[in-house]
C-alpha positions as CSV (number, residue, x, y, z in Angstrom):
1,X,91.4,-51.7,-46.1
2,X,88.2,-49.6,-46.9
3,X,86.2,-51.9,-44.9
4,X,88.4,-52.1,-42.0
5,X,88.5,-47.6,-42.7
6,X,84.8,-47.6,-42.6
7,X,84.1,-49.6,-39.8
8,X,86.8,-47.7,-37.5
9,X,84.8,-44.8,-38.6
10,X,81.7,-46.0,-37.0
11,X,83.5,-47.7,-33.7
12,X,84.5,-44.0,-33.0
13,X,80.8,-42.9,-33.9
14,X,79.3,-45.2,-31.6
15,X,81.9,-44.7,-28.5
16,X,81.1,-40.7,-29.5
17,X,77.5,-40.9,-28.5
18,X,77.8,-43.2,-25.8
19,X,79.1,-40.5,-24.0
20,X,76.6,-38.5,-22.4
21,X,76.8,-34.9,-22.8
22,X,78.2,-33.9,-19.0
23,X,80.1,-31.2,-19.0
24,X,80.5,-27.9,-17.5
25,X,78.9,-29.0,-14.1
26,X,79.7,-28.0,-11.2
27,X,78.6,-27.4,-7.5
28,X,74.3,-26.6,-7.4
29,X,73.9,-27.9,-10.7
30,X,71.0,-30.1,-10.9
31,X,69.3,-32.7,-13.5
32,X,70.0,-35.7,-15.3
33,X,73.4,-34.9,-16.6
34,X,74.1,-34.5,-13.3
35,X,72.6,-37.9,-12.3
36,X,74.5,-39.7,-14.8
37,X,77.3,-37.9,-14.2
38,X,77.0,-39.2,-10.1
39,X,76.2,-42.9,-11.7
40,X,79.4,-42.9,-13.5
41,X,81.9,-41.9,-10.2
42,X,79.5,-44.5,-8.3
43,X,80.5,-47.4,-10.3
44,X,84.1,-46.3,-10.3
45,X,83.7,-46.1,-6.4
46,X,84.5,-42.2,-6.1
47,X,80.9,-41.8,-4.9
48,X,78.5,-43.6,-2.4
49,X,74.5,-43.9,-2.1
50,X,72.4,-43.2,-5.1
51,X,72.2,-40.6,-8.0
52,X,70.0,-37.6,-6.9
53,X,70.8,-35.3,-9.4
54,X,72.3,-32.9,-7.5
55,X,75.5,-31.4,-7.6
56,X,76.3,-31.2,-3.8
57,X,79.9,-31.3,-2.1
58,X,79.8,-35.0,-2.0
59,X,80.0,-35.1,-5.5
60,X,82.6,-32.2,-6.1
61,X,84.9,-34.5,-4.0
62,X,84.5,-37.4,-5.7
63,X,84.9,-35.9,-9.0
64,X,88.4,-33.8,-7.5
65,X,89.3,-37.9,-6.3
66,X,88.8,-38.7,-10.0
67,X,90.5,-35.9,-11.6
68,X,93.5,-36.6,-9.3
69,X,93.3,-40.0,-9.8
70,X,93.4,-39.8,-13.8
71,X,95.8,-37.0,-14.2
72,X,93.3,-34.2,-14.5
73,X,93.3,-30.7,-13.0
74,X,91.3,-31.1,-9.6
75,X,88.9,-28.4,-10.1
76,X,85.7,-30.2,-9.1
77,X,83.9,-29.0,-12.4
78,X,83.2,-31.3,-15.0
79,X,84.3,-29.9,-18.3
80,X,84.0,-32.0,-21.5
81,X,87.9,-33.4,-20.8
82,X,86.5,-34.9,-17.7
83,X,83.5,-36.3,-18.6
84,X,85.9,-37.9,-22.0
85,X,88.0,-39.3,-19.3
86,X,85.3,-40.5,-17.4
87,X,83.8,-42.6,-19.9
88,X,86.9,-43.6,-21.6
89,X,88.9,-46.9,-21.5
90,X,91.3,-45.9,-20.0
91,X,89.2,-44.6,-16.6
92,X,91.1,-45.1,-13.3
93,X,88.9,-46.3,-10.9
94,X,88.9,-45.6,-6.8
95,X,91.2,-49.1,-6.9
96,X,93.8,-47.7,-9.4
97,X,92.8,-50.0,-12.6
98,X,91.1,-49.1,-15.7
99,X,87.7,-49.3,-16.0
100,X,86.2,-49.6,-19.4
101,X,82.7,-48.2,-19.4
102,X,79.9,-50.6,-20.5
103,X,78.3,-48.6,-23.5
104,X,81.7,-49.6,-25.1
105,X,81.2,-53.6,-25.0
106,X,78.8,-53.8,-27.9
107,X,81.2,-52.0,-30.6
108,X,84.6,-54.2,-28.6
109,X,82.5,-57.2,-30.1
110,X,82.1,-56.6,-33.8
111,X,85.6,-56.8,-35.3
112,X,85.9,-60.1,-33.4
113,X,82.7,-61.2,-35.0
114,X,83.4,-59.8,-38.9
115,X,87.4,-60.6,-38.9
116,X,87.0,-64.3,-38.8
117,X,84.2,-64.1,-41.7
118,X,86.2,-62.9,-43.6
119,X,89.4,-64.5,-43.5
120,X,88.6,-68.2,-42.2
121,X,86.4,-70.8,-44.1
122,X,82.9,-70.6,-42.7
123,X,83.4,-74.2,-40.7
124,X,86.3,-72.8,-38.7
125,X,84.1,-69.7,-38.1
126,X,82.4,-71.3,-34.5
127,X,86.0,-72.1,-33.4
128,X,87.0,-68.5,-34.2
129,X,84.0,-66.8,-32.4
130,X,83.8,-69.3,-29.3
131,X,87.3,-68.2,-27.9
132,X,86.6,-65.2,-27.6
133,X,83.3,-65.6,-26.5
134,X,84.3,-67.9,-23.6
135,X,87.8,-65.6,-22.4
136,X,84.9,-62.5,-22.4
137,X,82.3,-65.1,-20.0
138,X,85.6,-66.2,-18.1
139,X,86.6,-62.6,-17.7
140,X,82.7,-61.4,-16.5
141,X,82.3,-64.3,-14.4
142,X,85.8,-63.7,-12.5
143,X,85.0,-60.2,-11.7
144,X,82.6,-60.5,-9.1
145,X,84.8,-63.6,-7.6
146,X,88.1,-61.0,-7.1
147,X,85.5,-58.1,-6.0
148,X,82.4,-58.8,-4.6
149,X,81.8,-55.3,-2.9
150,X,81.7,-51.8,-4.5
151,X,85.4,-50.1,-4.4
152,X,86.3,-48.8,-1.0
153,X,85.5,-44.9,-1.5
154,X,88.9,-42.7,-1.1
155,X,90.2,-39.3,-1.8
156,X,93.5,-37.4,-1.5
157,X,94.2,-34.6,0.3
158,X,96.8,-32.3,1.7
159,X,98.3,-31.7,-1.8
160,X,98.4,-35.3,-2.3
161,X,100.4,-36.7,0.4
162,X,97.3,-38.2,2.5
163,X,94.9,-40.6,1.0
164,X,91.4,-40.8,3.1
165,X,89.8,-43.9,2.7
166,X,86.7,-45.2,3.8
167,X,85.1,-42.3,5.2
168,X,81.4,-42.3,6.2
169,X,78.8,-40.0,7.9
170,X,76.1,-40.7,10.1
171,X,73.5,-37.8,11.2
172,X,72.2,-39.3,14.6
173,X,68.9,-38.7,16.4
174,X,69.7,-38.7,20.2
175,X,68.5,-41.8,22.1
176,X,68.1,-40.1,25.1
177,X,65.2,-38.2,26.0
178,X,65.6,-34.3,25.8
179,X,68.7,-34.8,24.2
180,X,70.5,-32.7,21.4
181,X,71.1,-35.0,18.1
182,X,74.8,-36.1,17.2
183,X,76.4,-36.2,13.8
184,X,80.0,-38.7,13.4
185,X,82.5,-38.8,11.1
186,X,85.0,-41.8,10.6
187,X,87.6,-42.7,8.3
188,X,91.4,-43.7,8.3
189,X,94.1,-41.3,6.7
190,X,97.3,-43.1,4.8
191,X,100.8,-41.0,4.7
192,X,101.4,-41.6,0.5
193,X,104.5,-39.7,0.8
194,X,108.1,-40.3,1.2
195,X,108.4,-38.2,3.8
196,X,107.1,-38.0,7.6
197,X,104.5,-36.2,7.6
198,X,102.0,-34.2,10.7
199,X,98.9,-34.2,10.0
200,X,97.9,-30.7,11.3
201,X,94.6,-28.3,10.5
202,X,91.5,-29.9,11.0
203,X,88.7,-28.6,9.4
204,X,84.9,-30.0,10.0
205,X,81.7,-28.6,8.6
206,X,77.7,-29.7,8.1
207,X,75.7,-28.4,5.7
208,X,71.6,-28.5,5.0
209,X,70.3,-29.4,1.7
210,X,70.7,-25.9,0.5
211,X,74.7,-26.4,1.2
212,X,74.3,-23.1,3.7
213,X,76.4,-23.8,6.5
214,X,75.1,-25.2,10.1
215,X,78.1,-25.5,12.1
216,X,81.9,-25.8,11.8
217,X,84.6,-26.7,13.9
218,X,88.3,-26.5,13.4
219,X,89.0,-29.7,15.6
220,X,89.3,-33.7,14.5
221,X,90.8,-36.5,16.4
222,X,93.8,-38.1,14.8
223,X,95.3,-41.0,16.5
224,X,98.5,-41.2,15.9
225,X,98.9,-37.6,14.0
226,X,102.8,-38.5,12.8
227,X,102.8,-40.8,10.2
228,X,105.7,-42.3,8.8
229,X,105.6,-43.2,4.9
230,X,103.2,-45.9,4.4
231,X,101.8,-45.6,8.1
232,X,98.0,-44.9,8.9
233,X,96.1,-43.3,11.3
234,X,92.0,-43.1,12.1
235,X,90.1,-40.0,12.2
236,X,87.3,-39.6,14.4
237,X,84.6,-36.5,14.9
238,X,81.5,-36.4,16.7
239,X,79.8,-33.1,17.1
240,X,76.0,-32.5,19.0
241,X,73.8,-29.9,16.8
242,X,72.5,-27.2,19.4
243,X,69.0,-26.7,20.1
244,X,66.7,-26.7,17.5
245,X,68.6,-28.5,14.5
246,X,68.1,-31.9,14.2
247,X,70.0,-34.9,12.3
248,X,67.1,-34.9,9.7
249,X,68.7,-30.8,8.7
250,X,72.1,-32.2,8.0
251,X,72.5,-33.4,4.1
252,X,76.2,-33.1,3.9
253,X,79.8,-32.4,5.6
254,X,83.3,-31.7,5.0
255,X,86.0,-33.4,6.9
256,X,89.7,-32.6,6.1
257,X,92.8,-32.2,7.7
258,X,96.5,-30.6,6.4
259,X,99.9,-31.6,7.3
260,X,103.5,-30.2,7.8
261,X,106.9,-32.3,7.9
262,X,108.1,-31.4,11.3
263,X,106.7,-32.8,14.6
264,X,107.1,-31.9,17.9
265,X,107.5,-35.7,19.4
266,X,108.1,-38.7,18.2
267,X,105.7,-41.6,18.2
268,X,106.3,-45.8,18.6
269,X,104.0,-48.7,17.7
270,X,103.0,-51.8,19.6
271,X,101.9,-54.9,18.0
272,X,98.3,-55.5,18.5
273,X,96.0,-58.2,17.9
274,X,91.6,-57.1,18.6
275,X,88.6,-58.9,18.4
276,X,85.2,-57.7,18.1
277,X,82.4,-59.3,19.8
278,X,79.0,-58.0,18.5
279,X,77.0,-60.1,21.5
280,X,79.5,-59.8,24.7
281,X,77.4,-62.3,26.9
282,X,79.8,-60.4,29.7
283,X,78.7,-56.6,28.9
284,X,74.7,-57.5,28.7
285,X,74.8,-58.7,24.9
286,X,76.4,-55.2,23.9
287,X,79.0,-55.0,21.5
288,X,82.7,-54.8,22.4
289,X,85.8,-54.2,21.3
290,X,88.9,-56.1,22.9
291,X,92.6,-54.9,21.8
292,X,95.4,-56.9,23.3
293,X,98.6,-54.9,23.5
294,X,102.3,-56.8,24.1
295,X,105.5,-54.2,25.2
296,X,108.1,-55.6,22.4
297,X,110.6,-53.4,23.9
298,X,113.3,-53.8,26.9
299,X,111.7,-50.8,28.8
300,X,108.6,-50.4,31.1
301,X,106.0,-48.3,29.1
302,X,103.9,-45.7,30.4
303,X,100.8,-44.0,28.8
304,X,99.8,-46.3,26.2
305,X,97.0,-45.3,23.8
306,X,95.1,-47.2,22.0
307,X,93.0,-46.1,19.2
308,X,90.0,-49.1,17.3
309,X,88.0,-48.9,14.7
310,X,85.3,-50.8,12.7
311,X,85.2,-51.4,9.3
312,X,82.0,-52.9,6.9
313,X,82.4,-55.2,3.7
314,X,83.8,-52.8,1.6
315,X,86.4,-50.8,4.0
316,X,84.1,-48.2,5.2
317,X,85.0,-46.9,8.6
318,X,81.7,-47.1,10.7
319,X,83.2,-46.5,14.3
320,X,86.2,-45.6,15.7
321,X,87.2,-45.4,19.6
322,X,89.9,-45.0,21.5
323,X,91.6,-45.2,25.2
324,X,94.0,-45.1,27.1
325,X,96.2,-46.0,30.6
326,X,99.0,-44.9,32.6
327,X,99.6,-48.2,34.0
328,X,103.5,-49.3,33.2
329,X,103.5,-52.2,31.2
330,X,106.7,-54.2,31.8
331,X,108.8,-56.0,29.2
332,X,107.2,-58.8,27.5
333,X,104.1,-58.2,29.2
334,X,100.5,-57.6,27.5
335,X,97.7,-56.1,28.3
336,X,93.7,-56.4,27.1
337,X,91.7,-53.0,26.6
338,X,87.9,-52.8,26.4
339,X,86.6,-50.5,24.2
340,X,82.7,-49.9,23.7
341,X,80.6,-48.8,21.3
342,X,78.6,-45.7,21.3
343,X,74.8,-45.8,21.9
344,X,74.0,-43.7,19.6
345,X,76.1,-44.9,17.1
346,X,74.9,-48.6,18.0
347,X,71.6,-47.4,17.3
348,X,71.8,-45.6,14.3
349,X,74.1,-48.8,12.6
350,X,70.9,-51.1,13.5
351,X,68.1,-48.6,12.0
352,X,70.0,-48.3,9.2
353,X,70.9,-52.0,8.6
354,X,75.0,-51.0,9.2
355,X,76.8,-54.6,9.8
356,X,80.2,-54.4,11.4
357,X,82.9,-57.1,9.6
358,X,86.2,-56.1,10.2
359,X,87.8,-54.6,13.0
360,X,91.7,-53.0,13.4
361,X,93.9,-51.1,16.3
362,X,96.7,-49.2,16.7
363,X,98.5,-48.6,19.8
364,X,101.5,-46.2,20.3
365,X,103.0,-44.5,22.3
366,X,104.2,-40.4,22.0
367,X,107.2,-39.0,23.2
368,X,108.1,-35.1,23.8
């Protein structure tokens, strides 16, 4: 019982120091706790690109997704109960499952290496220390088979009823000569209420690397902005810099939205099937879009909209598109949108080595 006191003891010793000393960071801090501290929401999937070091608004809202996530008071500073839960065992990752953090997998191994020593004969010993040994290899090797991509990145907002997943940036350089540069923001918004929600208040900002503001504007597009529990929607913002500022000024944005639970119409879904074709030997090798739309219903239906987006390996939202017609589409009938992709958009993907894989629609309809 000593043994097993003193060796408890030193498990807690070891897990103590494997913690790195994080706390009390918060937005403009800078340095290697801060760099760990980005690591760490990186390989839960809270956080995407690389540590810098500093403390900017990408990293306050991954560390609110964490804290809301694990239970914790979404302050966006990291006190010395976040970075505990951070490196605990019981971490919630950006997936909803625990976690363990790697500095604990050493001390995990010793009791299963002492206990059989000292109750078992030493031939049983090898029997005692290779089950163990080939469950942990099992385990390891299994991983990367059930999740070969980092986490999809994902937040909540709107006090927790709307989940944003996916979301991504892209600072654009114009590809036209004389042109202002563009920046775009993608992602797709999930009602995680019970309720129906509308999503309502848009709020999008870019910053420079000092975080002083370059322009906001109180405008997103939401397609469809009603959202029955369960239901999602895509948001979509594109914004030119004015003269002068260019895509190289713009280190980081905020993209939000609000809801309230009553809606002025009423919105119905149409079963879709797309397709993307990255080379459309019809459109001059371009990539294109095609959603095929089918009227389930027993009426004629007018004003259709369709709303496509493009998705990566791990869920990220790199483009999203939409259209529309006022074409009645008769019972039973079906009808094939084209939707392109934006040239500066398509031009920043292939600088910066951004493959399309997946590729989803929604098409609705909205009644006053």
């Amino acid at each position: 019982m000593k043994k097993l006191t003193t060796l408890l003891l030193c498990l807690a010793l070891v897990c103590a120091l494997a913690v790195p000393a994080l706390a009390d960071m918060q937005k403009g801090s800078k340095g290697d706790d801060v760099k760990e501290l980005q690591q760490r929401l990186i390989d839960l999937g809270y956080l995407t690109g690389s540590a810098d070091g500093d403390f900017g608004g990408k990293t306050e809202t991954a560390l609110k997704a964490f804290q809301a996530a694990n239970g914790l008071e979404e302050t966006g500073i990291a006190t010395d109960a976040d970075t505990a839960a951070l490196y605990a065992d019981t971490a919630i990752d950006s997936q909803g499952n625990p976690a363990a953090p790697a500095a604990e997998e050493p001390a995990a191994e010793e009791p299963a290496a002492e206990e059989p020593a000292a109750e078992e004969p030493a031939a049983e010993e090898p029997a005692a220390e290779e089950t163990p040994a080939e469950g942990e290899a099992e385990a390891t090797e299994a991983e990367p088979a059930e999740e070969p991509a980092p986490a999809t990145p994902f937040r909540t907002t709107a006090r927790d009823k709307l989940t944003i997943w996916g979301e991504t940036f892209m600072a654009c350089p114009t590809t036209y000569e004389g042109g202002n540069d563009y920046v775009y923001a993608f992602a797709r918004v999930e009602n995680t209420s019970d309720k129906e929600v509308t999503i309502t208040n848009p709020l999008f900002e870019i910053y420079d690397a000092n975080d002083d503001l370059i322009k906001s504007e109180e405008y997103l597009t939401c397609e469809p902005s009603v959202l029955q529990p369960g239901e999602y929607a895509y948001l979509c913002k594109s914004m030119y810099l004015d003269d002068g500022i260019k895509a190289a000024d713009v280190a980081d944005h905020v993209m939000d939205v609000n809801i309230k639970n009553d809606s002025y119409c009423t919105y119905t879904r149409y079963p879709v099937t797309v397709e993307y074709v990255e080379k459309d030997p019809n459109n001059g090798d371009r990539p294109m879009i095609y959603a095929t739309i089918t009227n389930d219903t027993e009426e004629t239906v007018y004003n259709m909209r369709i709303i496509a987006a493009l998705t990566n390996d791990i869920g990220e939202v790199v483009y999203v598109t939409n259209n529309s017609t006022n074409l009645g589409l008769v019972p039973g009938a079906a009808v094939v949108f084209p939707l392109y992709v934006d040239n500066i958009v398509l031009n920043y993907m292939e600088t910066n080595g951004i493959t399309a894989t997946g590729c989803d629609a929604i098409a609705y309809t909205q009644n006053y």
